[in-house]
Structure formats: C-alpha cells, structure tokens
N, C-alpha and C positions, 0 to 999 in steps of 0.2 A: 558879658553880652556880645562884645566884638568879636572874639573866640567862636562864638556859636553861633554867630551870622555864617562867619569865614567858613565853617564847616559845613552847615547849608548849602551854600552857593556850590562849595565842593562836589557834595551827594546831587548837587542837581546837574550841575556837567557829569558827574560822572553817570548819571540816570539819562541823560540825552544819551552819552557817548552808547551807552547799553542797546537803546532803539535805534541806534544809524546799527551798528553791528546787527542786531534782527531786522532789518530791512535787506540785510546781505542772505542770509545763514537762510537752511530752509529748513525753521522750523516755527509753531507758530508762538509767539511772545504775545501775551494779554495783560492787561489787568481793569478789575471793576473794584466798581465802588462797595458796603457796604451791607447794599439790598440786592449785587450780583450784575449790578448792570456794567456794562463794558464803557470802560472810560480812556481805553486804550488800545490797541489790534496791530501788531503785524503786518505788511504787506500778504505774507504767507497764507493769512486766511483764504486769501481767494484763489490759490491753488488749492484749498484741500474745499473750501465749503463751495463756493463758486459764488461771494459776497466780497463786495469792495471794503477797505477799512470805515468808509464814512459810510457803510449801507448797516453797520452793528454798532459802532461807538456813538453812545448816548440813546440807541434805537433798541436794542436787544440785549437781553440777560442771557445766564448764561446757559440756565435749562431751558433756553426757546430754542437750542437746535436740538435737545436728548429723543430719543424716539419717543412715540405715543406710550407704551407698553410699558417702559419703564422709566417716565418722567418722574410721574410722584415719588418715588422707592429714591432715585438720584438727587433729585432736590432737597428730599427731606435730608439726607446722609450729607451732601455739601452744606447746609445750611447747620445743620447741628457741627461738624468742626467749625464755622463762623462763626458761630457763638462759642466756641470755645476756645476760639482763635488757635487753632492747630494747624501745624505745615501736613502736607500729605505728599505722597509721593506713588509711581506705578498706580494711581488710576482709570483702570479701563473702564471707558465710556461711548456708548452707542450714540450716534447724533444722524439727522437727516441732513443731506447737499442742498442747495439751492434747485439745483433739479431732480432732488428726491430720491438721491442714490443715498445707499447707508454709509460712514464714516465711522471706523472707529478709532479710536485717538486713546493716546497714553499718556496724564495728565501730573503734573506736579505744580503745587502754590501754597506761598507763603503769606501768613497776613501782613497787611500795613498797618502800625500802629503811631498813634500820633506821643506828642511828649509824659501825654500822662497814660500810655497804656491803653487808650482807646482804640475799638478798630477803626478803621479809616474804610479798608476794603482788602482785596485781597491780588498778589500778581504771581504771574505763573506761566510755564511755559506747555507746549501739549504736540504732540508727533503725531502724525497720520501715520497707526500700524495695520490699516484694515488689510492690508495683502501677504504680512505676515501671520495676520489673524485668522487669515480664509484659510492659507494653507496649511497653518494648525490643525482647523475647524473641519478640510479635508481628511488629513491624516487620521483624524480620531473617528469622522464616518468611514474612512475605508477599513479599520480597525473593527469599528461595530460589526463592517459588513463581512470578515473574516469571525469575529466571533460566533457570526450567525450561522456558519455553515453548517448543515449536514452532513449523512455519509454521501449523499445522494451528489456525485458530481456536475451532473446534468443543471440539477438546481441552482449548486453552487455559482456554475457559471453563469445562468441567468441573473444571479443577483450581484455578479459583477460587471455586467454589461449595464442591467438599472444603476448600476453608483456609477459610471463614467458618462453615463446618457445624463443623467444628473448632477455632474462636475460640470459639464461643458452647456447646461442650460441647452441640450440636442433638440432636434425634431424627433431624429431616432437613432438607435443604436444596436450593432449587430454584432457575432461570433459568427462569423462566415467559415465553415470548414471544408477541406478540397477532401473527398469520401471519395475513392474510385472512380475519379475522372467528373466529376460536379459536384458544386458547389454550393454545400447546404447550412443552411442558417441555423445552425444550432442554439445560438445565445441572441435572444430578440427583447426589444426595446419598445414600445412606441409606437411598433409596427404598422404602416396603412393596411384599413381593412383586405385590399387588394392585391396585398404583396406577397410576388412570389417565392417561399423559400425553398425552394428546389431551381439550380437552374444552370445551363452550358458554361462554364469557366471564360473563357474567349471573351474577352472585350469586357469584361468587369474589373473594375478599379483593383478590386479585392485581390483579383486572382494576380494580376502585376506586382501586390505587395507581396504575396504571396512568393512569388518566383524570385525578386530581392533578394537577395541572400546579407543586405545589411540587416543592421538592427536600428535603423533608423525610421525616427515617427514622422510620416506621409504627412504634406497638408499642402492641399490642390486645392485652390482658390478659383472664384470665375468659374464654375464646370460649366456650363450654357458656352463659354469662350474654348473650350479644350476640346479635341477631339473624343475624347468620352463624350460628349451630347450624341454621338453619333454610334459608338459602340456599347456602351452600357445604359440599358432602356431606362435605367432607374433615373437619372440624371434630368431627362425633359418630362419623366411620367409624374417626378415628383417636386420639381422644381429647384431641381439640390444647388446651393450658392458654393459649399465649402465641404471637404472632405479630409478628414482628419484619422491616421490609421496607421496600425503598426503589428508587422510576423508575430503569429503565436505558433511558441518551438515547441515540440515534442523530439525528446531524440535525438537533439543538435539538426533534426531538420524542421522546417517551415512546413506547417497542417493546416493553420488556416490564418484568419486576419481577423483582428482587433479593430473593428472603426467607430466612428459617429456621421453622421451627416444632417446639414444645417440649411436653413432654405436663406440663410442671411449672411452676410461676411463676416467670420470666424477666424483673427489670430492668435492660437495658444502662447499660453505665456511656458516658459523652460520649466517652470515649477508643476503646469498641469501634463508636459509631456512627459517628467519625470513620473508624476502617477501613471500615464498611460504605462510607460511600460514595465511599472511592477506589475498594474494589474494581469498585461501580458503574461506574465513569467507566472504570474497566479494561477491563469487560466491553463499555463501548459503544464504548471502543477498536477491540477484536476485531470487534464486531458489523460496525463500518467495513472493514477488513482482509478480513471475509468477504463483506461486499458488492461490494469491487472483484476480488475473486479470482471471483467468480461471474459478474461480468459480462464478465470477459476470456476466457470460457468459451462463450459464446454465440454466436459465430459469426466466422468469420474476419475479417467486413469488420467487426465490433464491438472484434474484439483489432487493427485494423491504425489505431480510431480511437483506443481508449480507451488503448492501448499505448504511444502518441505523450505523452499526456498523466499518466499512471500514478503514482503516487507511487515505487513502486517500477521496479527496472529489469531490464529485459526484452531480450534478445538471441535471436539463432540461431544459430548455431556450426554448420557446415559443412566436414566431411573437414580439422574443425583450423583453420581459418578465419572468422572472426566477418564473415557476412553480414546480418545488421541488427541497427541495436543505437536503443535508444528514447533521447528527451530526456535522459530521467532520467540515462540515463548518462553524456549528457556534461555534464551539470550534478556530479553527484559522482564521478565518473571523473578530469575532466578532460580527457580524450582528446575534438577534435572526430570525427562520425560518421567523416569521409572516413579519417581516421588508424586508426580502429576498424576497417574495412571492408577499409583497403588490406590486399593478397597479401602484401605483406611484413612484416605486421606479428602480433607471435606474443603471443595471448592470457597464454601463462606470466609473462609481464611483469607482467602484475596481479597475480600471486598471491604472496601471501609465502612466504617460503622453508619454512618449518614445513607448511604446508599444502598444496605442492604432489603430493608424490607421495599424499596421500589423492585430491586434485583427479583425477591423472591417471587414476589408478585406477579411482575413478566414469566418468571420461572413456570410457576403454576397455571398462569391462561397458556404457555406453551403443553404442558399436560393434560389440558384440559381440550386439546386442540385445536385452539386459538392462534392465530396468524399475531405477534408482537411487534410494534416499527422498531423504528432503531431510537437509541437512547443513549444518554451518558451517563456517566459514572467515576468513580475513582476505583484504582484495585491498587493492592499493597505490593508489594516484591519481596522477595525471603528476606531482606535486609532493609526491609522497615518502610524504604520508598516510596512515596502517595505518587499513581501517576494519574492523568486524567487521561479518559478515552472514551473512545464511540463503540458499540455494540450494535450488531445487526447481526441478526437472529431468523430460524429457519427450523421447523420439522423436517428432519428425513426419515429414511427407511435405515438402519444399520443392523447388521446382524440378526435379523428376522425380530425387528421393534423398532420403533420408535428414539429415534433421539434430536439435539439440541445441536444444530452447526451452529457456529458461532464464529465472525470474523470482527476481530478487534481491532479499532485502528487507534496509536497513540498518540494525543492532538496535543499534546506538550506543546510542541512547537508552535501550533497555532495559540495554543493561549498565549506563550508569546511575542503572536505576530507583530506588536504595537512595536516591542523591542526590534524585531528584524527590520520594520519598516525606519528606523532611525541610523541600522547602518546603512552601509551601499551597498550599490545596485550587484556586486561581486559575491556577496555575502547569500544574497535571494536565489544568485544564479550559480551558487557551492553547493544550496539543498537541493536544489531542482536536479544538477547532474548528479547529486547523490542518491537521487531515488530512481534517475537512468539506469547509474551503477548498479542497481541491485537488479532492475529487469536486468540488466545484459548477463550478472549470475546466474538467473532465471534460464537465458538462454542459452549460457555454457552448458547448464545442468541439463537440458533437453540435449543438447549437443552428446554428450556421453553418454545418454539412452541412445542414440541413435550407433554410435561407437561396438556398442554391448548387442545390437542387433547388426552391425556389419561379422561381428567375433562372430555370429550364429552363421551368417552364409558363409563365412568363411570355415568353418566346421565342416560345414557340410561339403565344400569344396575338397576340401584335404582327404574325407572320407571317403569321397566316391576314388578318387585317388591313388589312396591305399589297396581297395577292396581289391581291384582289377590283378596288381601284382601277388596280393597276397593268396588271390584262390589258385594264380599261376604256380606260386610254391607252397599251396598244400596237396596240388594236383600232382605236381614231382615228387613228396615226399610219401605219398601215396603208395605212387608206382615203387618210389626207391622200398620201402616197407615188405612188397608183393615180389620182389626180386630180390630183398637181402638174406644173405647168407652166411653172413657175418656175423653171428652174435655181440661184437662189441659195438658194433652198428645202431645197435637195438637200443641204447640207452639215450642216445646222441637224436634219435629219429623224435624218439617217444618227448623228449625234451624239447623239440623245434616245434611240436603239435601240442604241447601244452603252450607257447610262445605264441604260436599261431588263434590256439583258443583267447588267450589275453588279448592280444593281439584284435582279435574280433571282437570280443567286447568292449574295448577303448572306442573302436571302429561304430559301434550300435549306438556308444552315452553319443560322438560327436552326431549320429544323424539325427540321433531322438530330439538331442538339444536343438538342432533346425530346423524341428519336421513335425513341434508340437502341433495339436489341432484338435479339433471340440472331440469328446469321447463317439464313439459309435456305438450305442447307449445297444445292449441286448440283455433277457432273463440270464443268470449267471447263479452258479451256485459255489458260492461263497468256498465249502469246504471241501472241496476239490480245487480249486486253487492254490490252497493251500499247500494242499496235500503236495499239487503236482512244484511247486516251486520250493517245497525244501526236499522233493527228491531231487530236484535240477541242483539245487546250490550243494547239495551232499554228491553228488557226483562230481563238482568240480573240485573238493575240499575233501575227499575221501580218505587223503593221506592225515589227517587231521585229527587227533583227539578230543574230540564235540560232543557231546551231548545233545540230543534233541529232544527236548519234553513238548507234547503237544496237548491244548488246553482248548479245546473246541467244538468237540462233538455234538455237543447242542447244538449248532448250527449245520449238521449234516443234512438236514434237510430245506437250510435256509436259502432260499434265493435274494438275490439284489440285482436293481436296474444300476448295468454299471458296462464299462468297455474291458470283456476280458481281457483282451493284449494287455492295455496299460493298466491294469489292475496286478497282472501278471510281472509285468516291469518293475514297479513300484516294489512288488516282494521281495525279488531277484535282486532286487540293487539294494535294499534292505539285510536280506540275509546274507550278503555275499559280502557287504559291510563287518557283520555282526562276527562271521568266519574269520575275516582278516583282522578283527580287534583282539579272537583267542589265541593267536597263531603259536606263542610260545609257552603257554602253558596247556595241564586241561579244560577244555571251557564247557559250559553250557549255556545250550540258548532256549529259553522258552519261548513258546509262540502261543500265544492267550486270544480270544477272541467272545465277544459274547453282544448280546442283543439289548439293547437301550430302550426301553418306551417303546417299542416296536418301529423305532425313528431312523436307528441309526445303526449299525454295527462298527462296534467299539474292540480294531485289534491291537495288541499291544505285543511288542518284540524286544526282551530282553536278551543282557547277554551280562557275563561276568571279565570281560576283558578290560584294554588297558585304559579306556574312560578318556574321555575331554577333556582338556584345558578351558578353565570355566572364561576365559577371555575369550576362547574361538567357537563357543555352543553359537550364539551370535550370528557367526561367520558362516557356517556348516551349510546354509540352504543360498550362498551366494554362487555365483559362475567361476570355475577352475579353482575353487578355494581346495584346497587338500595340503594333509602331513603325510601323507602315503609319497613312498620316493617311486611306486609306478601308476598312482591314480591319474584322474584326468579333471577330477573335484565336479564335475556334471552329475553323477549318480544322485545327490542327494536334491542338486537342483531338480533334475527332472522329475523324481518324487513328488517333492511336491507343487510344482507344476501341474503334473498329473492330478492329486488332490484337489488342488484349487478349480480344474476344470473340472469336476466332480462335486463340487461343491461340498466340500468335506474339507477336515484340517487335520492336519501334523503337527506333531509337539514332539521336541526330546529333552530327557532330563538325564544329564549324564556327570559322575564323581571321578575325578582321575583316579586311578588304580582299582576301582571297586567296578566299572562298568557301566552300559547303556541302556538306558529305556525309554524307546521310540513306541507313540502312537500316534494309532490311525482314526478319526473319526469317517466313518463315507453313511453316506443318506441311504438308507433300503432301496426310497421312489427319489427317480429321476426328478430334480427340479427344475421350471424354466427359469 
C-alpha cells in the first residue's frame, strides 16, 4: 500500500507538470469525463474556439462544438470507442468558433481508466488544421475545375476566373485582355449588371499590371485612397476597397490580367497567391490552345500548313476511311501516314472498346448531317497505349464529298493536372513554353514557305537576266551562220544553237515557276495539242531513237474548257522528260488518251526508260528536285501546278530500269 501511494502522488506531479507544459505549447490539451464532458482545457482553446478554459470545463461536452450537419454521425462514432475504451488518433473533426467561424481540428485520446479497468473518461490532445485543410480543399476544387474543361477555351477560362472569384469569397472577378489597343473582359465573374467590358487601357489598374513585366501578385489596398479613385472609373462606380491581381503570359509576353476586386479589406494569404498564379499560367495555357484553334481556321492553305505542324492532331475521315492524317498523329498514334491512309485499314482500331459505340454514333449523326459537339474518349497507339482525348468534329467539302475534320487534342496531361498542381511553379511554367515551343515551329515552318516563294522571284530575276544576253548571242550566231564559209564552222555553230535552245528552255521552267496564274479558261480541242507537242518534242530529240505510238483519236473531235498555253506546257515538259529517260537505248513512248464519264479526259504517257528510284517518286513534283546533271527540277513542278489550277490531278507510277507512267486527269467543264 505505501508503494502505491508513493506512485500516485508521482503520476499526479507528473499529470500537473503535463498541463503547466500545455499552457506554454500551442496546442490544445483536454480531457472529459466519462459522458464527454470537459473536466480539463488548455489555455489554447481560446485561440482556436474563442472560449475561456472556465467557459467549457464542467459547462460543455465535447460534441457541443461539432457542426450541425454532422454532430449525430461524430458523436455516435466518439461514443462507441468509449465504450470500447479505444485510443484513436488523426481524427478530423469539423466544430463551430465562439463566433461562428468553422474549426477544423485533428484529434488524438486516450481513455482513463481507474484500478479495476473502468473508464473514468477520456484525455487527449487536438491541433487547429483548418488552414491546411482549406488549402487541400482548394487544391482538389481547382483540380475539379481542370477536369471540367472543354475543347472550348473561352469557357475554360471562364470557369477559372468563377474558382478564383470563389477562393477569395470576391464581389467579382475578371480576364481582362489588352486586344489591339483595349482592354476586354474576356473572363467574367460576378459582373454588375452595368459593367463595361470593352474599354481605353489608360488609367485601369489592369492595364498597369499588364505593362509589369514582374510576375508578381498585385494587392492595392484602400483604392477610394489611391490615385485609381480618379483614373479607373471602376473603383468609385463600384465601391472597390481591394484589388488583388496578376500578368497572364502568352508567348513570354504579358496579354492581359488576372484580378479579383472586393468592396471590403482583403489580405491574401501566400498559399492563395500561390493559386492565383498557377491559375495564371492556366489561363495563358488556354490563351495558346485558342491562338492555334484560330489560326487553323483561317484559310485552307493556312490549315494545310499549320496542320502539318500542330500540336494537336488533325485528320479527314472519308465514307469510313481516314484520308489525311497530320504529323502529330503519327508521332502519338504511332501509325506511319501511309498505314493511316491505306483502304484497308479501319479506323475502329484506335478506339478503345468502352468508347466505341458512343464514337460510332457521333460518326453516323455526322453522315446523316448532323452538326456533333466535342466529346472524349480514349484511342489505342500501335503499341497498345490507352491515351485519353478530346475530339471536335466538323463536315467539310473534300474532294467533291463530304467528309469528317477532326482535331484531337491529347489531355493526358490534364488528367494529370492534380499531379502537376503538387510540383512547382517551374514545372507548370516547362508545359506552357513547351506548347510556345511548338507555335514558334509553327512559325519557322511558315517562315520557309515564304523562303520557297522569295526562290520564285528570284527565278524570275535571273531569267529576265539571262534572256537579254542570250538573244544578243543567238543574233550573232545568226549572222555568223549567213556569212560562214567554213564548213568546219558549221558543226561548232549548229552546237551553240542547240545550247542556246536548252539554254531557253531552262530560261521558260524559271519564269513559268514565277509567273504561275489562274488558267485563261478557252474551247480547246484536246487532240491537236497533242498532235502539236510531240511534233515540238520530236524536233528537239530528232537525233533519238524513239518511238511514238499515238493512242487517241477518239478524241479528235473532243473539245475541253481548258488554257491552251499551259495545257501545251504541261506536255512539253512531260514528253521532253520522257525523251531524256530513252536517251541510251531504243525507246518508246506511248501517249493514250480517252474520255471518262463524259467528266473528264484521262491522258496517260508512257515510256520504257531508265525509271525512278522508288525513294525519289515522292520528291519528283517538289521545287529544283532533279538527277538530270543539266535539269533545273521546275519541269515537273510546274505540271502540276498547272493541273492543280485546272482542277485536275497527276499521278506517276514509275520501276527503275523498266520505265515511267504519268497521268493526267483534267475536267472536260471548267469548275469554279
């Protein structure tokens, strides 16, 4: 019994020394009785609840602070470990202030038990985490609101400006963007009925942050006290107390501004300006996303360059059949174009099994023609890959029909986003200049269209050039011809005038190539054209062993709406090809022609020479491409150039060593 006094008295010093230590420490230290009631508090209470120790002990239990909502559900769960006398530990529990703010607290207690095992009560300690709880509770709504997004940028942004208007409890909140010299409200909150979204830059808070070139988050306090009461009308029209606000980049430059404004005094905590400026970096995400969706909008020969290059990926689908499909896809596809393209290959392959019949469905209200929104989905990659993506879908005209545009965008990332939101701020700002990066490829690649149309005037430069000296010495070789007397003269002459005819033809491919322009459409009869361009091409090649079969006479009385000249070209540069591929053996060249559906005339020009290199067929219709050691590689360009403005196409199919076979499709009636 002396023993177990001594040890008593022990545990009770050592149970005082416990509570002087929690009247130091800031955390809060409790313990209740039996039935829950507080039979001991901490100084600390009354930093977290805003209650005095003697305003709960003996007075209040311990679910008289839990909220309304979920008192019964807490009580009953802390009461069943009481009865079962259980320690518990990580606890989260919701409770009301003294003045009605919420608390949430993270709880650990042990029971008291007396010598025979009974409970006595229970003591325990409990931390105020409501402020790392909010910013959890932020993170996982700003995560929702990245799930939620659309293709639709516009939208997107709006419903990042509702999550920050509603982080900071605002009046309202705006996307202010600087558009060509004023400042419009793109992304709106809350807005007064009266409020202007269009309006002069000059004297708006906005436009100041704008001009910044930090990346530091604004907060102007007092605006009635600032000189803004006086230059920005918002400020007295709306009563604003506080403005809080930060650059949204595009580009590495500053487009517009990110704000809130408050009619009360507002100071952000570091945890809510760290969201303001991911949400920034979100929104100059989107701003990107809406800059290349715009410009693939702009004109056909815009979407046939920027579409190659795209971030996203971009297709045509035709009667069930994928007829063009961009870079992009076979970069995350995996599939090359030709595989994508081929007849036999069936787009359903891409699509995961869950997803398909929603796919077809859209599929068919688009055949049925039916306008489709955008949708998600999953599609596979040749190597097995689930990716998740957006689809937004479109009827065009291709080909004289009907088909399927389609621009996919890969939101991997975004499902992600909760992950990106947990590293930092360097990691959000590596995507963003990653998708920079690919516009500025974008505009390298315009950049060398433009490069490839300087080569044309400059063609054309060199041409006119040449012409002036070159008629000077066929004018001298003329006269030398009409006064020589020399017969050994005569071989020497006759050779500078065949020089001079190359010579002029090289001189023609550079102008044509500078001086293409829409046909000058007249009645033309097909087979005299004919006729007359392989007598032209057999006078230049007369020394030649050739063969000419001609396969056309049916069409001796065909006319076509068509531009003699460059129909005439187009032969010329055709047979004179076909001549220079027999040159070391005997060759033949046939020249076939015949009448389609009464649509089209279908010419075809063979030859049995030295054939293509199946790498360079490809190459053949590109600018200076040639294996000829005197070509100028224009000849086949302008062809079909010429075609294309014709509305008509070129195909060759050519075997090294067995020969070539070029055709011509051209439309009878001129098309607009």
């Amino acid at each position: 019994m002396i023993i177990r006094k001594e040890l008593e008295n022990k545990f009770t010093k050592t149970d005082e020394s416990i509570k002087q230590i929690a009247e130091l420490i800031n955390m809060w230290i409790w313990e209740t009785d039996v039935n829950g009631l507080y039979v001991y508090s901490s100084p600390a209470v009354e930093r977290i609840f805003g209650f005095k120790p003697e305003e709960i002990v003996g007075k209040k239990y311990f679910y008289d602070f839990f909220v309304a909502d979920r008192k019964k559900e807490l009580k009953e769960y802390l009461f069943k470990i009481y009865n079962n006398r259980e320690s518990y530990i990580d606890f989260v529990n919701y409770n009301l202030s003294k003045n009605g703010n919420i608390i949430v607290l993270k709880t650990a207690g042990m029971p008291v038990l007396d010598e025979k095992g009974a409970l006595l009560g229970y003591h325990g300690v409990s931390i105020d985490i409501t402020k790392p709880k909010q910013a959890e509770e932020r993170l996982i709504e700003l995560n929702e609101c990245f799930l939620g997004f659309s293709s639709n940028p516009l939208d997107n942004i709006n419903r990042l400006i509702s999550y920050v208007g509603k982080l900071f409890n605002a009046d309202c909140a705006l996307y202010n963007r600087l558009d060509k010299g004023v400042l419009r409200s793109l992304g709106q909150w809350h807005t007064p009925p009266d409020f202007n979204p269009v309006d002069k830059p000059d004297g708006h808070i906005c436009y100041d942050v704008i001009k910044n070139v930090a990346n530091d988050v604004f907060v102007i306090r007092n605006l009635p006290e600032t000189h803004y009461a006086k230059t920005d009308p918002n400020v007295i029209r709306y009563k604003l107390q506080t403005y809080i606000g930060i650059a949204v980049k595009f580009n590495k430059k500053s487009v517009g501004s990110l704000c809130i404004v408050c009619q009360r005094d507002v100071i952000p905590t570091e945890n809510e300006k760290k969201l303001l400026e991911i949400v920034a970096l979100a929104i100059g995400i989107e701003e990107s996303r809406r800059y290349v969706e715009v410009s693939l909008l702009e004109s056909e020969q815009k979407f046939r360059t920027i579409a190659e290059y795209s971030p996203n990926m971009i297709f045509i689908n035709k009667q069930g059949k994928v007829v063009y499909a961009n870079k992009r896809c076979e970069e995350i596809i995996g599939y090359k174009k030709d595989e994508l393209t081929s007849p036999d290959f069936d787009f359903l392959t891409l699509i995961a099994p869950e997803s398909k019949e929603f796919v077809m469905k859209s599929y068919n209200n688009h055949l049925n023609g039916k306008e489709v929104g955008t949708y998600e989905y999953q599609i596979f990659t040749k190597k097995g890959k689930i990716i998740p993506v957006i689809i937004a879908t479109k009827i065009i005209k291709y080909e004289e029909g009907n088909a399927v545009l389609g621009i996919i965008t890969d939101i991997t990332e975004r499902k992600k986003i909760e992950q990106i939101l947990k590293n930092d701020k360097e990691k959000i700002e590596y995507i963003a200049n990653k998708r920079v990066g690919e516009l500025v490829k974008i505009k390298k690649k315009l950049t060398e269209v433009k490069r490839l149309s300087d080569i044309g005037t400059l063609a054309a430069t060199v041409a006119h050039e040449l012409r002036n000296p070159l008629g000077v010495i066929r004018l001298a070789i003329y006269n030398m011809s009409k006064k020589n007397t020399n017969k050994s003269l005569e071989s020497h002459i006759v050779n500078v005038e065949k020089k001079l005819m190359e010579s002029e033809q090289i001189i023609n491919n550079l102008l044509n190539y500078s001086k293409l322009k829409i046909p000058n459409y007249g009645k033309v009869r097909i087979y005299d054209i004919l006729k007359e361009s392989i007598s032209f091409t057999k006078k230049i090649f007369c020394k030649q062993n050739v063969t000419v079969v001609e396969k056309f006479k049916s069409l001796k009385l065909k006319y076509i709406d068509a531009d003699s000249y460059q129909i005439s070209e187009i032969l010329n540069n055709i047979l004179s090809n076909a001549y220079q591929s027999v040159v070391d053996k005997k060759g033949k060249i046939e020249v076939a022609a015949r009448l389609v559906k009464k649509e089209f005339i279908v010419l075809t020009i063979s030859d049995n020479g030295v054939g293509i290199d199946e790498k360079d067929i490809e190459k053949v219709f590109d600018p200076f491409f040639t294996k000829k050691p005197k070509g100028t590689g224009l000849g086949l360009t302008i062809c079909n150039e010429l075609v294309n403005l014709h509305n008509g196409e070129i195909k060759i199919q050519s075997t090294k060593g067995k020969g070539t076979v070029l055709t011509l499709k051209i439309p009878v009636k001129k098309k607009n």
